[in-house]
PyMOL Python script that loads the backbone (N, CA, C, O; Angstrom):
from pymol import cmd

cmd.read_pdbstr("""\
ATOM      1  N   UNK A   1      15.085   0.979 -13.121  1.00  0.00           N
ATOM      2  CA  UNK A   1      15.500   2.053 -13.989  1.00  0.00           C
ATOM      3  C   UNK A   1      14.604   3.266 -13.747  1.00  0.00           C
ATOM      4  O   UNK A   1      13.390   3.088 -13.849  1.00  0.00           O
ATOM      5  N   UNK A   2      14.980   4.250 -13.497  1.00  0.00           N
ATOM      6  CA  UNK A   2      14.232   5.488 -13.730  1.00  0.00           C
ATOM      7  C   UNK A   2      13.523   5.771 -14.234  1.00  0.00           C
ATOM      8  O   UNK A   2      13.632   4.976 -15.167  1.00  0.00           O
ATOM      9  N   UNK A   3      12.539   6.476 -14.514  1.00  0.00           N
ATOM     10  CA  UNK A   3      11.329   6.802 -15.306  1.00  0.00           C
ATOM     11  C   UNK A   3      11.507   8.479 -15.375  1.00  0.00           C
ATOM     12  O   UNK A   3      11.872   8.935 -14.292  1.00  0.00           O
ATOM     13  N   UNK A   4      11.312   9.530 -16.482  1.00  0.00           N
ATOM     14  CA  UNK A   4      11.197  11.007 -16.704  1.00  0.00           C
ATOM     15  C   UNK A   4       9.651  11.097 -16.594  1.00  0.00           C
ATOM     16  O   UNK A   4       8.984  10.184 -17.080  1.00  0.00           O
ATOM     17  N   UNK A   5       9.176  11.913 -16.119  1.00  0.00           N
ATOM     18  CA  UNK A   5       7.719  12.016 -16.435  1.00  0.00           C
ATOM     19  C   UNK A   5       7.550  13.940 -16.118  1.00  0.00           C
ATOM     20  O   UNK A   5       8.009  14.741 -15.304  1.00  0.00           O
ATOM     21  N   UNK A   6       6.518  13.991 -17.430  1.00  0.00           N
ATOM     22  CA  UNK A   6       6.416  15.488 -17.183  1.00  0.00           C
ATOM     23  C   UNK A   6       5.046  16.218 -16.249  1.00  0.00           C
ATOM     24  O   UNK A   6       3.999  15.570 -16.275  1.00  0.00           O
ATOM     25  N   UNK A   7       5.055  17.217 -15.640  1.00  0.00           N
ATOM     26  CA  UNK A   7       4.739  17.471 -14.018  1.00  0.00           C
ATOM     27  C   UNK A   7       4.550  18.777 -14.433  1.00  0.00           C
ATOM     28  O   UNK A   7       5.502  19.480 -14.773  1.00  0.00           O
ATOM     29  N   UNK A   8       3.022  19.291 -14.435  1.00  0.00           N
ATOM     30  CA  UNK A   8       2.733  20.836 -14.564  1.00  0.00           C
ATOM     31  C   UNK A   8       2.100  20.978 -13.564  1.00  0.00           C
ATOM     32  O   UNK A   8       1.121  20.311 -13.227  1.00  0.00           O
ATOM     33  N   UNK A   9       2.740  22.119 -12.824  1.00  0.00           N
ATOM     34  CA  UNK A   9       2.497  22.881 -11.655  1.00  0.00           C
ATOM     35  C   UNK A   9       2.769  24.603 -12.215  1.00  0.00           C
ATOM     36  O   UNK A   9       3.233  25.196 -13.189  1.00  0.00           O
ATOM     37  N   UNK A  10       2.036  24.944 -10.664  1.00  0.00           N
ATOM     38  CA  UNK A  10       1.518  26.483 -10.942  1.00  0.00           C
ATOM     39  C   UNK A  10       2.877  27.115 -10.904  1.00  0.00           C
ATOM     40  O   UNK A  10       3.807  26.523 -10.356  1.00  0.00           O
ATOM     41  N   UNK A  11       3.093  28.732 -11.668  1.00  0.00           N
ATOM     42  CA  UNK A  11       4.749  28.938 -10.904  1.00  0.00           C
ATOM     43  C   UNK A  11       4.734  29.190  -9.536  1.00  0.00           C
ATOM     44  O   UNK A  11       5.821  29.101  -8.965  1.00  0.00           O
ATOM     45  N   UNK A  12       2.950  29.726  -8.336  1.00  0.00           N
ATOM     46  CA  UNK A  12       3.033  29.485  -7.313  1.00  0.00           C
ATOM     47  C   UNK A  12       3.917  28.197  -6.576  1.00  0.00           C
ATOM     48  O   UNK A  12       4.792  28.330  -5.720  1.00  0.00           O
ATOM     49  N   UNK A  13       3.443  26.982  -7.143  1.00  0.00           N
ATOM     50  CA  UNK A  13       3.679  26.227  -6.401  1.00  0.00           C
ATOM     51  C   UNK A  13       5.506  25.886  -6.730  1.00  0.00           C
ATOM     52  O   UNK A  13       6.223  25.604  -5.769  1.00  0.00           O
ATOM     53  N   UNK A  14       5.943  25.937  -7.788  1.00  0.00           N
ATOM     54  CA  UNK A  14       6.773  26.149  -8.081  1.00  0.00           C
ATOM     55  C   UNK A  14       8.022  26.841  -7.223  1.00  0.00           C
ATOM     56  O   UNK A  14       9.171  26.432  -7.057  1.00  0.00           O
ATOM     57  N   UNK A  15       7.506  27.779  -6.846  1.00  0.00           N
ATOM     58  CA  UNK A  15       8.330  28.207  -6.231  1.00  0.00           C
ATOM     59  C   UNK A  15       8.529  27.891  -4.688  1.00  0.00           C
ATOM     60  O   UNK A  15       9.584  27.905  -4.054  1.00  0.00           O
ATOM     61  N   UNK A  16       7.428  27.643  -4.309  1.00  0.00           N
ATOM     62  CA  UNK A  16       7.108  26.914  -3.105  1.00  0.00           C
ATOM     63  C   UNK A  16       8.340  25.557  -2.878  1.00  0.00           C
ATOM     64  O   UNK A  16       9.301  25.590  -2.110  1.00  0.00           O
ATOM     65  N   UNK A  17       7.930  24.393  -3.828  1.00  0.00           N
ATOM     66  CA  UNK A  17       8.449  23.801  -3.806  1.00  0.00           C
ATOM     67  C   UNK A  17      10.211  23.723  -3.691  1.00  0.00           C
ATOM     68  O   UNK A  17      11.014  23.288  -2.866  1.00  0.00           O
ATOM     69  N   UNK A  18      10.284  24.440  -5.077  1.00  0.00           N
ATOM     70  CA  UNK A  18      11.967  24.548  -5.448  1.00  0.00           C
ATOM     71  C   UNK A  18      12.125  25.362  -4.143  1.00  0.00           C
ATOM     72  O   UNK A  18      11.952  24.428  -3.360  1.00  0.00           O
ATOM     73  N   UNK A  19      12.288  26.216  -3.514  1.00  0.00           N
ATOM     74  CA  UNK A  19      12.390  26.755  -2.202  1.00  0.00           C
ATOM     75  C   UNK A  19      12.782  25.890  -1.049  1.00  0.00           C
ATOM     76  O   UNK A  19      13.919  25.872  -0.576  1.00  0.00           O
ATOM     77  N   UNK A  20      11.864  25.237  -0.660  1.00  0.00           N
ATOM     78  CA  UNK A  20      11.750  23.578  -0.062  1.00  0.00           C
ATOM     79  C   UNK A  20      12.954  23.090  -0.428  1.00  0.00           C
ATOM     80  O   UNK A  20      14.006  23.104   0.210  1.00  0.00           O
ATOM     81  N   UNK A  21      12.599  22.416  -2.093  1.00  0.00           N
ATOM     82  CA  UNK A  21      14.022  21.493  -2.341  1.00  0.00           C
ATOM     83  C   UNK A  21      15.580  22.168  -1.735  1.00  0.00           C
ATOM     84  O   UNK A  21      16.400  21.439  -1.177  1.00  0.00           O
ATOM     85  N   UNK A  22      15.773  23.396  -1.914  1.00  0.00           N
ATOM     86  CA  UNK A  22      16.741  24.061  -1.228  1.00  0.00           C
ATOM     87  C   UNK A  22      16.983  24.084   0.065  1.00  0.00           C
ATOM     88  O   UNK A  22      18.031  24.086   0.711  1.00  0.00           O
ATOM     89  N   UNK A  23      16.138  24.097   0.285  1.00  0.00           N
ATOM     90  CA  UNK A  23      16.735  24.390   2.171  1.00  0.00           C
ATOM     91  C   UNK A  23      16.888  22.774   2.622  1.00  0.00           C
ATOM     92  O   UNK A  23      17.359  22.497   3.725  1.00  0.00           O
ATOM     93  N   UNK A  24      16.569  22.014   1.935  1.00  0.00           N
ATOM     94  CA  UNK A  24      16.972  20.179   2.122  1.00  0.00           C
ATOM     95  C   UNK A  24      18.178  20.133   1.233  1.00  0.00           C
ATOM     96  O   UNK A  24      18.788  19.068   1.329  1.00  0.00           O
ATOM     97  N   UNK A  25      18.747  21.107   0.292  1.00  0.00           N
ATOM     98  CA  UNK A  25      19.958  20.811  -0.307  1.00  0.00           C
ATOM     99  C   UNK A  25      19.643  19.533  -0.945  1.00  0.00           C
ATOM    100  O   UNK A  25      20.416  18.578  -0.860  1.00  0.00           O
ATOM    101  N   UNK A  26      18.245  19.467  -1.747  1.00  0.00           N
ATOM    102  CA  UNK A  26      18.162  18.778  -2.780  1.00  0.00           C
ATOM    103  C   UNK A  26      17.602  18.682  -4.108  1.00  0.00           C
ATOM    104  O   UNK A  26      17.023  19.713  -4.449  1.00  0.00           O
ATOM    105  N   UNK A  27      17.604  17.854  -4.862  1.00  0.00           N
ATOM    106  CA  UNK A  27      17.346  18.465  -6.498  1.00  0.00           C
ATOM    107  C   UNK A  27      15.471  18.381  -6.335  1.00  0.00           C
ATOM    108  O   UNK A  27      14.851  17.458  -5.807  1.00  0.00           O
ATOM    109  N   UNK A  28      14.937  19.518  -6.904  1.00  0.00           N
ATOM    110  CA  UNK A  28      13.483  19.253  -7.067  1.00  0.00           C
ATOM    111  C   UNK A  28      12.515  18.259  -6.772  1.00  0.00           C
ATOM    112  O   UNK A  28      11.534  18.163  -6.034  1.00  0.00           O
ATOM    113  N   UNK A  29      13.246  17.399  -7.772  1.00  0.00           N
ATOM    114  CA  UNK A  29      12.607  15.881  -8.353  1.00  0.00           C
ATOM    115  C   UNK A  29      12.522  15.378  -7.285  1.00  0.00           C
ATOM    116  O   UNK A  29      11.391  15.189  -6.837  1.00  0.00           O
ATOM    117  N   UNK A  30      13.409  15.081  -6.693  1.00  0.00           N
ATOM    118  CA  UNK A  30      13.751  14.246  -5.513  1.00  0.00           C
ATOM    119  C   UNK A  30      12.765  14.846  -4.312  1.00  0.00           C
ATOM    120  O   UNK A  30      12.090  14.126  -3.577  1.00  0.00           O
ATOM    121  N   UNK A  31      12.810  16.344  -4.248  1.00  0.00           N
ATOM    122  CA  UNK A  31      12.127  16.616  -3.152  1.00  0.00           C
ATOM    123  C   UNK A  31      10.362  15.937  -3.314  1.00  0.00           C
ATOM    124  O   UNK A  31       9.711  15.358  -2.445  1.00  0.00           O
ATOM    125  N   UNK A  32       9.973  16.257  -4.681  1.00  0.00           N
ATOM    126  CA  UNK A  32       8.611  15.958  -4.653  1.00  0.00           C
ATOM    127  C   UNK A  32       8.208  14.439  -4.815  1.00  0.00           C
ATOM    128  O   UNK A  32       7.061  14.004  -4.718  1.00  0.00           O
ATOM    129  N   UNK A  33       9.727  13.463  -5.165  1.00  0.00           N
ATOM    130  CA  UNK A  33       9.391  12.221  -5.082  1.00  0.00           C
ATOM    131  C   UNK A  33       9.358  11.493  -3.772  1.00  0.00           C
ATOM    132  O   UNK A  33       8.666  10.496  -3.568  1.00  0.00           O
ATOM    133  N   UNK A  34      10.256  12.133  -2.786  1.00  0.00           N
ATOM    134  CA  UNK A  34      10.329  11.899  -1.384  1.00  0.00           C
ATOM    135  C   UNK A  34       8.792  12.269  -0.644  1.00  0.00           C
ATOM    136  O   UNK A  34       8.104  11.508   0.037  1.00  0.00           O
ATOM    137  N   UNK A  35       8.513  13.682  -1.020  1.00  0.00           N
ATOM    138  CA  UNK A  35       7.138  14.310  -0.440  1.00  0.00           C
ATOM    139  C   UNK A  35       6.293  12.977  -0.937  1.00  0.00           C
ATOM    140  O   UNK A  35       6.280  12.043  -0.135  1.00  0.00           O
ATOM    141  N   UNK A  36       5.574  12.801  -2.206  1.00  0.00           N
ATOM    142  CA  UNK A  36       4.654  11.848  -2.557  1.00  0.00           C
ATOM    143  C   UNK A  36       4.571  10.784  -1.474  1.00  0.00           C
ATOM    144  O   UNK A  36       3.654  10.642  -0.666  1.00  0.00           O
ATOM    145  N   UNK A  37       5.969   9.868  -1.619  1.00  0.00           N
ATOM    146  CA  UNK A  37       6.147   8.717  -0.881  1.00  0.00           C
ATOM    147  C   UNK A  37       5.860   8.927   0.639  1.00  0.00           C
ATOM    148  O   UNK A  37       5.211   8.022   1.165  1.00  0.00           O
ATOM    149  N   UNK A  38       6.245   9.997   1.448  1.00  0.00           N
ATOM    150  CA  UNK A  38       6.109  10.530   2.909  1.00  0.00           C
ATOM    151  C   UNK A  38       4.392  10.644   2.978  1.00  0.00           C
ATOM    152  O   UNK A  38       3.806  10.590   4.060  1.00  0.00           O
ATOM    153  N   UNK A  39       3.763  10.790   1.832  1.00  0.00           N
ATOM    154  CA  UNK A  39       2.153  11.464   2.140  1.00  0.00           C
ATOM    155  C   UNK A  39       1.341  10.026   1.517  1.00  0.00           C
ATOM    156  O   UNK A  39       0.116   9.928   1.584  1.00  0.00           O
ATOM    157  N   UNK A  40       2.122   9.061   0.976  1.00  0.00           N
ATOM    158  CA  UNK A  40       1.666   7.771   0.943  1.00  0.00           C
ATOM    159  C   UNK A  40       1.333   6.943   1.995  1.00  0.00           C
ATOM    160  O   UNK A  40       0.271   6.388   2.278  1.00  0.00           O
ATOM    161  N   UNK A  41       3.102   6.956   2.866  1.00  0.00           N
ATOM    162  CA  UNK A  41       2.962   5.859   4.084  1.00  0.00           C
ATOM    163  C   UNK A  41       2.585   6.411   4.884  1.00  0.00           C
ATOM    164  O   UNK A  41       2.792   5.771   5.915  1.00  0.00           O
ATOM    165  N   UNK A  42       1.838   7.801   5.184  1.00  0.00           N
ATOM    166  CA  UNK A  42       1.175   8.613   6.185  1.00  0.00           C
ATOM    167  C   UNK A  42      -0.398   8.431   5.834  1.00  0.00           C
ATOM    168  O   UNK A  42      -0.969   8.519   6.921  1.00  0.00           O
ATOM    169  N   UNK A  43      -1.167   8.261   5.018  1.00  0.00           N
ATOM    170  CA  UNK A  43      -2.068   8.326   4.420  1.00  0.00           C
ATOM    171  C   UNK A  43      -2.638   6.916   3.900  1.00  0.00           C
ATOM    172  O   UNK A  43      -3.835   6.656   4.018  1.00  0.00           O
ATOM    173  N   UNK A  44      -1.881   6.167   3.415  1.00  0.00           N
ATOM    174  CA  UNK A  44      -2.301   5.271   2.806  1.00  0.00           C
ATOM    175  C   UNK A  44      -1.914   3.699   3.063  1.00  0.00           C
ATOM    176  O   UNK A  44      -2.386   2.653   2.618  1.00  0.00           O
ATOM    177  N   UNK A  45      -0.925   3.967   3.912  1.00  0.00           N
ATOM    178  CA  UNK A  45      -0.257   2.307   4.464  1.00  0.00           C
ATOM    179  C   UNK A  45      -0.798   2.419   6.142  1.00  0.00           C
ATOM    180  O   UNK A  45      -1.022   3.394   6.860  1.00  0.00           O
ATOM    181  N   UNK A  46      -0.868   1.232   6.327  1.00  0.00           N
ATOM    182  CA  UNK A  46      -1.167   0.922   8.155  1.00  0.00           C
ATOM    183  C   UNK A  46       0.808   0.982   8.678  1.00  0.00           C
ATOM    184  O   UNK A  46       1.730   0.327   8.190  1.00  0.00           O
ATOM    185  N   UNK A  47       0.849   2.036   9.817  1.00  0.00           N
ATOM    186  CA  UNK A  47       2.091   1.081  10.138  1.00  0.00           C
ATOM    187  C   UNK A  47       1.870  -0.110  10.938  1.00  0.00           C
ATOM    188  O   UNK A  47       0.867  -0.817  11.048  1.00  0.00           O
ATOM    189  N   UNK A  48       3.326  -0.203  11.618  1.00  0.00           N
ATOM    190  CA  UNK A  48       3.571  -1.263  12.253  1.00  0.00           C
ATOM    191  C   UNK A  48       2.750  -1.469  13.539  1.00  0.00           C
ATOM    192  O   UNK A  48       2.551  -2.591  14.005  1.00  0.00           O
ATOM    193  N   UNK A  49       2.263  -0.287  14.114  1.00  0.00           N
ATOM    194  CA  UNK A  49       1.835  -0.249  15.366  1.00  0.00           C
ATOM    195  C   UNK A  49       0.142  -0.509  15.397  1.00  0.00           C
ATOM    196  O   UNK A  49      -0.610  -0.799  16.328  1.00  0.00           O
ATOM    197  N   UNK A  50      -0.082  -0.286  14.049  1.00  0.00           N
ATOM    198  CA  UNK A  50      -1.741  -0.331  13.686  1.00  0.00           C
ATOM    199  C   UNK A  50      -1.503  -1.829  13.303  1.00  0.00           C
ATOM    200  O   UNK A  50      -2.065  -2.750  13.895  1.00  0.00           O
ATOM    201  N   UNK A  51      -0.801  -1.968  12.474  1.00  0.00           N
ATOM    202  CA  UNK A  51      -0.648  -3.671  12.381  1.00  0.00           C
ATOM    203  C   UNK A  51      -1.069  -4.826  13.225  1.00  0.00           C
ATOM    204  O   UNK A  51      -1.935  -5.690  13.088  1.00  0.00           O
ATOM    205  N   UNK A  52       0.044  -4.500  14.371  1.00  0.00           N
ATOM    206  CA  UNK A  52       0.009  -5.375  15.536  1.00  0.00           C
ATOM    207  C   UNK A  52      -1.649  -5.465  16.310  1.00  0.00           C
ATOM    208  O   UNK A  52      -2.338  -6.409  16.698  1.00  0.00           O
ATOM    209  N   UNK A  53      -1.818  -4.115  16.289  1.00  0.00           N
ATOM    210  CA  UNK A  53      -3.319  -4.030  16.957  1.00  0.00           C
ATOM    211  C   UNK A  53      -4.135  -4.805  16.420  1.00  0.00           C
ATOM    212  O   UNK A  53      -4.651  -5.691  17.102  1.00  0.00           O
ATOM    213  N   UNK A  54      -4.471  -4.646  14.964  1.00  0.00           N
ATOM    214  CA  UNK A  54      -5.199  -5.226  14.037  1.00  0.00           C
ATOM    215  C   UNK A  54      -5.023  -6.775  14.378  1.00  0.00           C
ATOM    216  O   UNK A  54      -5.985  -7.495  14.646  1.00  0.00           O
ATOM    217  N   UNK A  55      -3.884  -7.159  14.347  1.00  0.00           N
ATOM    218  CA  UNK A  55      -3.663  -8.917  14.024  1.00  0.00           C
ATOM    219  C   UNK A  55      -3.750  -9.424  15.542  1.00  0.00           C
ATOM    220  O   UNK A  55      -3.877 -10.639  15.697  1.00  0.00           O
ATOM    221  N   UNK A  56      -3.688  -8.530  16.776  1.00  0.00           N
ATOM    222  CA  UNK A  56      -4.068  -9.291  18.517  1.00  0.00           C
ATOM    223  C   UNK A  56      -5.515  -9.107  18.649  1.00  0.00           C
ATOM    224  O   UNK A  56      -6.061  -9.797  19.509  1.00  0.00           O
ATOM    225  N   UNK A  57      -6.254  -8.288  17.945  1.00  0.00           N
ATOM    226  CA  UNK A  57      -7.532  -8.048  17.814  1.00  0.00           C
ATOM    227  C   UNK A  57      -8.783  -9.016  17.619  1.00  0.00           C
ATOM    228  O   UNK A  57      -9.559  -9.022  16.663  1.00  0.00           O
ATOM    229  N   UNK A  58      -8.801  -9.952  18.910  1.00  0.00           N
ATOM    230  CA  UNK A  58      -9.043 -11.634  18.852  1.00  0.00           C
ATOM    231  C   UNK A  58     -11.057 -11.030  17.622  1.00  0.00           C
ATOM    232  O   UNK A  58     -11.413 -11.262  16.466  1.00  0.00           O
ATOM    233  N   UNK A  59     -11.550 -10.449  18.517  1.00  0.00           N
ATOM    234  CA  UNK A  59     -12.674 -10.147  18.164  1.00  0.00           C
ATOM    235  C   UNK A  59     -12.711  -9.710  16.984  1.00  0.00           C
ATOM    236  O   UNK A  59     -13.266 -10.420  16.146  1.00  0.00           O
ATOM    237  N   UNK A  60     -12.164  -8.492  16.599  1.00  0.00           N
ATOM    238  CA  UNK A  60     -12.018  -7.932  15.395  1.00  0.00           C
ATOM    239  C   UNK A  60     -11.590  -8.961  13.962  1.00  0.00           C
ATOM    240  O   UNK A  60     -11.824  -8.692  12.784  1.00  0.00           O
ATOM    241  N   UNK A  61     -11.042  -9.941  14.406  1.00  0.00           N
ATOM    242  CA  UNK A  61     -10.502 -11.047  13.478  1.00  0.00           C
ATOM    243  C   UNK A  61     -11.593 -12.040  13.103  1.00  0.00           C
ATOM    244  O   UNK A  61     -11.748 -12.598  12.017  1.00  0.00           O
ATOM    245  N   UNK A  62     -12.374 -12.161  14.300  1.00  0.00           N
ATOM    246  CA  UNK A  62     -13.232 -13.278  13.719  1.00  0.00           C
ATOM    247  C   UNK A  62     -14.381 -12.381  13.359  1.00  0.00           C
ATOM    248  O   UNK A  62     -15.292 -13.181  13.142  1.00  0.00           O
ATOM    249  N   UNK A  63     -14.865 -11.137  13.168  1.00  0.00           N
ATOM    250  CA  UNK A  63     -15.836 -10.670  12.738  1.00  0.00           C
ATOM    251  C   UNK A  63     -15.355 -10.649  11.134  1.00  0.00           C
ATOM    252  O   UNK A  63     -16.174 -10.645  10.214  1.00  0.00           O
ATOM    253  N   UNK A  64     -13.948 -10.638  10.941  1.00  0.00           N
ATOM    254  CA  UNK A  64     -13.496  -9.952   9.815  1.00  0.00           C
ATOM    255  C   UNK A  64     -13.630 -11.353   8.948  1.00  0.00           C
ATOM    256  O   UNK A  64     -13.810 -11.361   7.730  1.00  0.00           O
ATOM    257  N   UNK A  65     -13.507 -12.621   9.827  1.00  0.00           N
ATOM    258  CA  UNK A  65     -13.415 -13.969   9.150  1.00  0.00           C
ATOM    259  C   UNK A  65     -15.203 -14.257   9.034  1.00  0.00           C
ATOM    260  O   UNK A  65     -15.728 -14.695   8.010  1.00  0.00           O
ATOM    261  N   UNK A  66     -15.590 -14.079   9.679  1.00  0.00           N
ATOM    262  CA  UNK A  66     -17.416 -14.601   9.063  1.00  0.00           C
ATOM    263  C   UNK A  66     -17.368 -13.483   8.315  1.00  0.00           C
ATOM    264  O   UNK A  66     -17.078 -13.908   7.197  1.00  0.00           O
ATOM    265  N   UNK A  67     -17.515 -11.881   8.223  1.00  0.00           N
ATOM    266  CA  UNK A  67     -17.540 -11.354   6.573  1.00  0.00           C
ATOM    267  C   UNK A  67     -17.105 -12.121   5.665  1.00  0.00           C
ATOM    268  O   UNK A  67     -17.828 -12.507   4.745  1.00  0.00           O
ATOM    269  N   UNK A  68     -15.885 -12.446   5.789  1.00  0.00           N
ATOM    270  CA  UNK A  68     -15.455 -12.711   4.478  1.00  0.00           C
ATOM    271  C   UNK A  68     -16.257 -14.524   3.795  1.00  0.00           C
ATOM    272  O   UNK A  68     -16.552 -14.964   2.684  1.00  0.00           O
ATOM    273  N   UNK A  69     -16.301 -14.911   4.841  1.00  0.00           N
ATOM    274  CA  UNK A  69     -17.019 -16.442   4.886  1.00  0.00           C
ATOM    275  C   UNK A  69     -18.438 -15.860   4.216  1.00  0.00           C
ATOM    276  O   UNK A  69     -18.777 -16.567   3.268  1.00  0.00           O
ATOM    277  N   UNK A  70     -19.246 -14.874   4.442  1.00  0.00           N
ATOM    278  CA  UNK A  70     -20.303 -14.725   3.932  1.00  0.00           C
ATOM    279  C   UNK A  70     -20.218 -13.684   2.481  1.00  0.00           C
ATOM    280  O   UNK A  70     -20.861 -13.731   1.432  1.00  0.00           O
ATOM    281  N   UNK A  71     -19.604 -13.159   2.747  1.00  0.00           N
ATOM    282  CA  UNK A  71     -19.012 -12.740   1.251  1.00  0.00           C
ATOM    283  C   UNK A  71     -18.674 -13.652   0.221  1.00  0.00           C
ATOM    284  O   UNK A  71     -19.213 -13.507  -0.876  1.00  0.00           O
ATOM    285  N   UNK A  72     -17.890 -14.539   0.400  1.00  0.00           N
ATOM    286  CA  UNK A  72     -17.819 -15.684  -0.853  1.00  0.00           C
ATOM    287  C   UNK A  72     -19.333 -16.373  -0.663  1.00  0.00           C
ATOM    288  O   UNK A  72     -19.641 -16.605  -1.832  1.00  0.00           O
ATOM    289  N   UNK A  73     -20.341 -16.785   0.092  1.00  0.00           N
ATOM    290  CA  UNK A  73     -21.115 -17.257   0.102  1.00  0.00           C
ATOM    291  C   UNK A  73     -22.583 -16.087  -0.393  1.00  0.00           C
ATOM    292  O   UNK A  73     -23.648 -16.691  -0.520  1.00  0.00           O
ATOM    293  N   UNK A  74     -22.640 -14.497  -0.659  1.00  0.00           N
ATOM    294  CA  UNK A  74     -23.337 -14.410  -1.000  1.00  0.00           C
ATOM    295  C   UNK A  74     -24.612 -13.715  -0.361  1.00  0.00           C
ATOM    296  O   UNK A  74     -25.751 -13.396  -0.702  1.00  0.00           O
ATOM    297  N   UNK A  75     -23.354 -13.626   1.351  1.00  0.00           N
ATOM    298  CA  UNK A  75     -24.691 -13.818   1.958  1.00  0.00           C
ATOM    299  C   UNK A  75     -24.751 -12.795   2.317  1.00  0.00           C
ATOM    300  O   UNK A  75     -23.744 -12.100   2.180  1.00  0.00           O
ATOM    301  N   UNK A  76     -25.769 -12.304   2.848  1.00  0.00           N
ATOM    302  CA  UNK A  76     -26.049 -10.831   3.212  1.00  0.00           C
ATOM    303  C   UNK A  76     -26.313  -9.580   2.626  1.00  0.00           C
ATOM    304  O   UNK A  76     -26.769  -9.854   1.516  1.00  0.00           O
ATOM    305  N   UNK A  77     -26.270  -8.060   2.788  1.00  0.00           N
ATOM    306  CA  UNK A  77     -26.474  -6.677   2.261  1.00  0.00           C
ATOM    307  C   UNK A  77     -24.754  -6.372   2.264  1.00  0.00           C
ATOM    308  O   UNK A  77     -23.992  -6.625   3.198  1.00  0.00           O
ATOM    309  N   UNK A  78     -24.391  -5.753   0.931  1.00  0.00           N
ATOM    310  CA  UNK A  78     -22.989  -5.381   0.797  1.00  0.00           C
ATOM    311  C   UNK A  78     -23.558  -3.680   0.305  1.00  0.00           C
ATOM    312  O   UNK A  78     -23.645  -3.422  -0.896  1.00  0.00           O
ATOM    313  N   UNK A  79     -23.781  -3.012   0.974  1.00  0.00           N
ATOM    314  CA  UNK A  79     -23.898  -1.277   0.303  1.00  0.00           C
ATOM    315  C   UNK A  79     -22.547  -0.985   0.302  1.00  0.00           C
ATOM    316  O   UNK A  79     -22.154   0.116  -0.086  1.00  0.00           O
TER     317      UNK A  79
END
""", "prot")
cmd.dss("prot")
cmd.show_as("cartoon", "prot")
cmd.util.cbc("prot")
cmd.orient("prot")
């Protein structure tokens, strides 16, 4: 279900935006809920291609497995 939530912005940005939403021929909301989500999985998710690297990464895996082995155990400097 949808959620309303209220959103104060400058009328700079305002206009910025709604501008934007127009030239995509779409409603506001949508533009800045699409933007958020686009500056999420750019920013904040690994894709697929960092993925794969990560998980063939024979070395990188077992360094990542004794951290964590010494982490539940306590062991070591965590700054």
């Amino acid at each position: 279900m949808s959620k309303t939530i209220t959103l104060r912005i400058s009328d700079k940005n305002y206009k910025i935006f709604k501008k934007l939403a127009e030239s995509d021929n779409r409603p506001l909301s949508n533009f800045i809920e699409t933007s958020v989500k686009k500056y999420i999985e750019q920013n904040i998710w690994v894709d697929d291609f960092e993925m794969d690297e990560i998980r063939n990464n024979t070395e990188l895996n077992k360094s990542l497995k004794r951290a964590f082995s010494d982490a539940k155990k306590k062991k070591g400097c965590f700054a």
